[in-house]
C-alpha positions in Angstrom: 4.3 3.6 10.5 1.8 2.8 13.0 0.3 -0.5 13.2 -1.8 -2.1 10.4 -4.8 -3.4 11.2 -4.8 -6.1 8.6 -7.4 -8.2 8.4 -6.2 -11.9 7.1 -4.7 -10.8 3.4 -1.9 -12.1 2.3 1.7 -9.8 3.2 3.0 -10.6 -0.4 3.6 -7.1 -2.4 1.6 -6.9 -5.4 3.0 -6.1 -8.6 1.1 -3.0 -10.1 1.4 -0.9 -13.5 1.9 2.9 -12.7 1.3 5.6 -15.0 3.3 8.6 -15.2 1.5 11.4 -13.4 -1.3 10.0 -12.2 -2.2 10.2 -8.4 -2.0 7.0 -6.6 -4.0 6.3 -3.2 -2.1 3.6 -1.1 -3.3 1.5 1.6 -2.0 2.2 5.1 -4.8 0.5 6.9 -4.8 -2.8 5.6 -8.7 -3.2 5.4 -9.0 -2.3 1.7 -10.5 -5.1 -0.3 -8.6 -3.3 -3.5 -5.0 -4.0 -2.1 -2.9 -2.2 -2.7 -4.9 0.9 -3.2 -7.2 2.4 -1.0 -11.3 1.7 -1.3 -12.4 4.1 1.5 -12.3 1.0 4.1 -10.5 3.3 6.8 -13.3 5.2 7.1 -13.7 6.3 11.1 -10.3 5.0 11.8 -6.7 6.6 12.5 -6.1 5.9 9.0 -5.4 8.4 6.4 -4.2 6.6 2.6 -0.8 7.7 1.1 -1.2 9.8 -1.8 1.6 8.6 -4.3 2.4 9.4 -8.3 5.6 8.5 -9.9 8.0 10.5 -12.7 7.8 7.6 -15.2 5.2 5.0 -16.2 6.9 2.0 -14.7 6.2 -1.2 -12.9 6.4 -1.8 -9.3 5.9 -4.2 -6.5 3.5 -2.6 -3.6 3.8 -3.4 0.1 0.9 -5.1 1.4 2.3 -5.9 4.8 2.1 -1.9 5.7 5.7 -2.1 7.5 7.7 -1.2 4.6 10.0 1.4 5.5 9.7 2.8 1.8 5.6 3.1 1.2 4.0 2.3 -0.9 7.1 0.2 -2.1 8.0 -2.6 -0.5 11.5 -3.2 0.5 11.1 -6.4 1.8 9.9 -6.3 5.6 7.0 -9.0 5.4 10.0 -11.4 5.0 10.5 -11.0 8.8 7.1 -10.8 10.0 
């Protein structure tokens, strides 16, 4: 993942309620003000959003840290940041 450009928010995950099917758009760039989920902020950046759905309506915790080496989970990394 290339670097974030986060802009002050917190690196804790955030626990979010997924539905099964539905299409997802994760932050990469950090700048969204609708963590975890992308609000357009990358706009004119290198930035793209990760386009996620799951198999099962579940809930998850999402990595807000953007170093997660399973997006848009997080597995932990912002512990060693």
């Amino acid at each position: 993942m290339n670097q974030s450009s986060n802009t002050g928010q917190s690196f804790s995950p955030i626990e979010v309620k997924l539905e099964s099917g539905k299409d997802y758009y994760w932050c990469t760039c950090g700048r969204s003000k609708s963590q975890p989920f992308c609000d357009g902020s990358h706009k004119n950046t290198e930035f793209t959003p990760k386009k996620f759905s799951v198999s099962e309506n579940k809930t998850a915790w999402l990595c807000t840290c953007k170093k997660t080496g399973n997006a848009p989970f997080c597995d932990g990394t912002h512990l060693k940041l």
